[in-house]
C-alpha positions as CSV (number, residue, x, y, z in Angstrom):
1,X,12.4,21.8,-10.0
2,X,10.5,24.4,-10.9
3,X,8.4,26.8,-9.1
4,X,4.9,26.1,-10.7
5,X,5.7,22.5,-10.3
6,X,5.9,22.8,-6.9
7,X,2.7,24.8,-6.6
8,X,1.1,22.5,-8.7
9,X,2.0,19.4,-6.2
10,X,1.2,21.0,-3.6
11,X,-2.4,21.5,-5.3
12,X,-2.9,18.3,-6.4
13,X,-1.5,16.8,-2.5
14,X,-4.1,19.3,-0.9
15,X,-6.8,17.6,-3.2
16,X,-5.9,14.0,-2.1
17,X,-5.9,15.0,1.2
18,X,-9.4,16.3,1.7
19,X,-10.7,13.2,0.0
20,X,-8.9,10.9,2.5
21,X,-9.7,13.1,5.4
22,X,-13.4,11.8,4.6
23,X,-12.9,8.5,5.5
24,X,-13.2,6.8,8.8
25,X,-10.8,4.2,9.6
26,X,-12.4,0.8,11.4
27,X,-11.6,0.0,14.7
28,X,-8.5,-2.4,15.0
29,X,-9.1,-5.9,15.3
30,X,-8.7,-6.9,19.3
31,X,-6.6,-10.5,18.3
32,X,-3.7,-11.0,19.3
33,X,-1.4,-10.4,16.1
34,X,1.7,-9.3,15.4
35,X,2.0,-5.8,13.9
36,X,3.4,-4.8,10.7
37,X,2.7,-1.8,8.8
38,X,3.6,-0.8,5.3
39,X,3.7,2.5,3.3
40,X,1.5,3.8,0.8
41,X,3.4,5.9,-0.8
42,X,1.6,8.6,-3.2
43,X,4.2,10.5,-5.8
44,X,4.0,12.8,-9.2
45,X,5.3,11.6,-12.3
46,X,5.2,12.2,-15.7
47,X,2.9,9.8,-16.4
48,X,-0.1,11.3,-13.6
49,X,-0.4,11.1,-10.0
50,X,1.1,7.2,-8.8
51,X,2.4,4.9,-6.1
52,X,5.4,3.0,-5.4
53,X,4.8,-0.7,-5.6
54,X,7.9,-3.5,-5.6
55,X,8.6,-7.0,-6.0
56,X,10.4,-8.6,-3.2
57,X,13.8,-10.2,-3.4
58,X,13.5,-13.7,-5.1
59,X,16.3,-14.3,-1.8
60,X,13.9,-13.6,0.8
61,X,12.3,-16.4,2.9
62,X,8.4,-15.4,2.9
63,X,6.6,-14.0,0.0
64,X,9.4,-14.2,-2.5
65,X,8.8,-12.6,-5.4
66,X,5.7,-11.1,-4.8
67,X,3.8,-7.7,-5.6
68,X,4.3,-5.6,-2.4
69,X,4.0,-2.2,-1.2
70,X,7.2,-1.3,1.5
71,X,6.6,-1.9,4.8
72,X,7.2,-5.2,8.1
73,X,7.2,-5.8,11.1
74,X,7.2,-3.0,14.0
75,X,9.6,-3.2,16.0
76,X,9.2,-2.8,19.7
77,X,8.3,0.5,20.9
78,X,7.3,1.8,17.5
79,X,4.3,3.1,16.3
80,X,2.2,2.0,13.0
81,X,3.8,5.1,11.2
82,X,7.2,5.1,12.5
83,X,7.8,1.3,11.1
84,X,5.7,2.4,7.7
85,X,8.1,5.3,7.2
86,X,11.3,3.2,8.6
87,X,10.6,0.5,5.7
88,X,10.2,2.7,3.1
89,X,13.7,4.2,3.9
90,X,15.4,0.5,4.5
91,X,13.8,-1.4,1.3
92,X,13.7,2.2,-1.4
93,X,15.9,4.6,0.4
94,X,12.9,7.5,0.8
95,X,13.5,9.1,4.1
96,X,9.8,11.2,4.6
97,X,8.9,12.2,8.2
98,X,5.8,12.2,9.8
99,X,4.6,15.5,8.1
100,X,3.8,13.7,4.9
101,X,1.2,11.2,6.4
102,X,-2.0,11.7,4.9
103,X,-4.0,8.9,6.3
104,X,-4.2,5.9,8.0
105,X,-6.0,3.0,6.7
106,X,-7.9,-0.1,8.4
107,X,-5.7,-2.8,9.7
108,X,-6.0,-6.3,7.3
109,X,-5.3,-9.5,9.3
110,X,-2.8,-11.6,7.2
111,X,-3.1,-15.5,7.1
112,X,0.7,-15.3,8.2
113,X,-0.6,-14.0,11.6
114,X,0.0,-10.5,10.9
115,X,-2.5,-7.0,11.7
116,X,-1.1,-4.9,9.1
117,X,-1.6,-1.2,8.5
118,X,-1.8,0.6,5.1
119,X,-0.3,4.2,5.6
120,X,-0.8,6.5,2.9
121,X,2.3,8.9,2.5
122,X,3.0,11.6,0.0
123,X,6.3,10.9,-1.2
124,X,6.5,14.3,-3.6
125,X,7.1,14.6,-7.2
126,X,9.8,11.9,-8.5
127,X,11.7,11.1,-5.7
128,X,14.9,9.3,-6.3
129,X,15.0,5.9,-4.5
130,X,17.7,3.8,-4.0
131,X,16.1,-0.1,-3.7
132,X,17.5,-2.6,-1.6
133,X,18.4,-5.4,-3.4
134,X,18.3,-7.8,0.0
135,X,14.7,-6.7,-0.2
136,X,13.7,-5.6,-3.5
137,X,14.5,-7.0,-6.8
138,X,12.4,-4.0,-8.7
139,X,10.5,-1.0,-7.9
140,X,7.3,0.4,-10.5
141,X,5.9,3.8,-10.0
142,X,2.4,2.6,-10.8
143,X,-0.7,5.5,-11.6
144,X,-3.8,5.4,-9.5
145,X,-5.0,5.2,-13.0
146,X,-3.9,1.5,-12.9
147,X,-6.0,1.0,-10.0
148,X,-9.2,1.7,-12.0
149,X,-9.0,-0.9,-14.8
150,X,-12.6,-2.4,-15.7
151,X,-13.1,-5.6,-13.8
152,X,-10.7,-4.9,-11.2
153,X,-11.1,-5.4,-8.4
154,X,-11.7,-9.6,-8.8
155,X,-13.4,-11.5,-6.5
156,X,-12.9,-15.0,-6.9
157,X,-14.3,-18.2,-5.1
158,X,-11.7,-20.7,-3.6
159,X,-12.5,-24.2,-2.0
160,X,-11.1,-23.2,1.4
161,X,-12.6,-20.6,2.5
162,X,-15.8,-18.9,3.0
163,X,-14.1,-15.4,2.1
164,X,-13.6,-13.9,-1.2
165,X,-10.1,-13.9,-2.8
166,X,-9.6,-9.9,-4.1
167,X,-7.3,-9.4,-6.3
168,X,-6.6,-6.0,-8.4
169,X,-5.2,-5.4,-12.0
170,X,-2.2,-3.8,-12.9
171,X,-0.7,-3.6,-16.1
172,X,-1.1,-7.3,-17.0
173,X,-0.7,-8.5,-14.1
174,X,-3.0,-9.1,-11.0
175,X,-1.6,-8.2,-7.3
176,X,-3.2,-10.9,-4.8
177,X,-4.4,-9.7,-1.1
178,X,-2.9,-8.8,1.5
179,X,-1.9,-5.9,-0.8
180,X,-4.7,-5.8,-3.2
181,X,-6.6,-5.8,-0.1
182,X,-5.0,-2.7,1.0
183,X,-4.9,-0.8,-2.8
184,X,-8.6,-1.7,-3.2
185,X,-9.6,0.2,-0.3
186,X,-7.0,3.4,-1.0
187,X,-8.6,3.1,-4.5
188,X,-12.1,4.1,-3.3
189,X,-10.6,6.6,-0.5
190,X,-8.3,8.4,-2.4
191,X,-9.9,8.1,-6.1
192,X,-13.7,8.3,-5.1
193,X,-13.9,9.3,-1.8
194,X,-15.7,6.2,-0.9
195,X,-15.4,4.2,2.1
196,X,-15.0,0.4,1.8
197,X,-13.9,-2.2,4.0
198,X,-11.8,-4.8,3.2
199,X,-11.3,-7.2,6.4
200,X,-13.0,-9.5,4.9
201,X,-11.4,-10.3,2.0
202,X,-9.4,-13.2,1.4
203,X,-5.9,-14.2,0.4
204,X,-5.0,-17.1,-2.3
205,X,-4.1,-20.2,-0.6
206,X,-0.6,-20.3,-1.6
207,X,0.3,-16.7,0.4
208,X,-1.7,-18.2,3.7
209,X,2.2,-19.8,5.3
């Protein structure tokens, strides 16, 4: 790797940084759900400054299939950030450490019964990752660019609820809350230096079980 890479990471990390550092994460919610946390994990490619997004293992019980950034359940004793960056070494096999946290975002309360918390990590420039195929059936390094799409975010109006569905663009795809939730909200934060809150924004009805 070379040396002005390195510098140039390092400038580019400092940059993100100081934009998240501007925003003020909500209060958590007081119910009685259980905690999960998942990792937001920024790295450098060739392509421009990204983040690590999978689809879950077709073989899993919940959420087969699905758009999801790394992350579950804490487990006891843990703290938000030790079960973000615990997942992200079990499901991509990127060990980071504490050091490379650069912000913690609000907590989204899941359908599923869940308070998860969005962790935004810098994961460096191209790490290797080694998925779990228990857990992942494929891993995209997605750019923030992706994130900005015209239209996207969508809000969309469902029988069953009072709430907005959200759901962002990717490619050609759309990513359904809880994550595009989550990636909304790191969108305006890391991108624009906006804060927006996302708590109440709605899943589709088929990821409520």
């Amino acid at each position: 790797m070379r040396e002005m890479d390195m510098e140039a990471a390092a400038a580019i990390r400092a940059e993100l940084a100081v934009r998240l550092a501007g925003f003020e994460r909500a209060a958590p919610p007081l119910h009685a759900l259980k905690p999960a946390a998942v990792a937001i994990t920024v790295t450098v490619e060739p392509e421009g400054l990204s983040f690590l997004l999978t689809r879950r293992s077709r073989g899993l019980r919940n959420h087969s299939g699905q758009w999801a950034l790394p992350g579950g359940r804490q487990d006891e004793g843990e703290t938000e950030i030790e079960a973000a960056l615990r997942e992200l070494d079990e499901e991509l096999g990127l060990r980071l450490d504490s050091a490379e946290v650069l912000a913690t975002l609000d907590d989204y309360q899941t359908r599923s019964g869940y308070a998860v918390t969005p962790i935004v990590v810098w994961g460096g420039i191209s790490p290797a990752l080694t998925p779990n195929p228990a857990e992942v059936a494929s891993v995209h390094r997605i750019t923030l660019a992706e994130l900005d799409q015209p239209g996207s975010p969508e809000f969309v109006t469902i029988a069953e609820s009072d709430r907005p569905v959200v759901r962002m663009l990717i490619g050609g795809d759309k990513v359904h809350a809880p994550t595009a939730a989550m990636l909304y909200q790191f969108r305006e934060a890391a991108m624009r230096g906006r804060t927006v809150r996302v708590a109440e924004l709605e899943q589709p009805v088929w990821a409520w079980r």
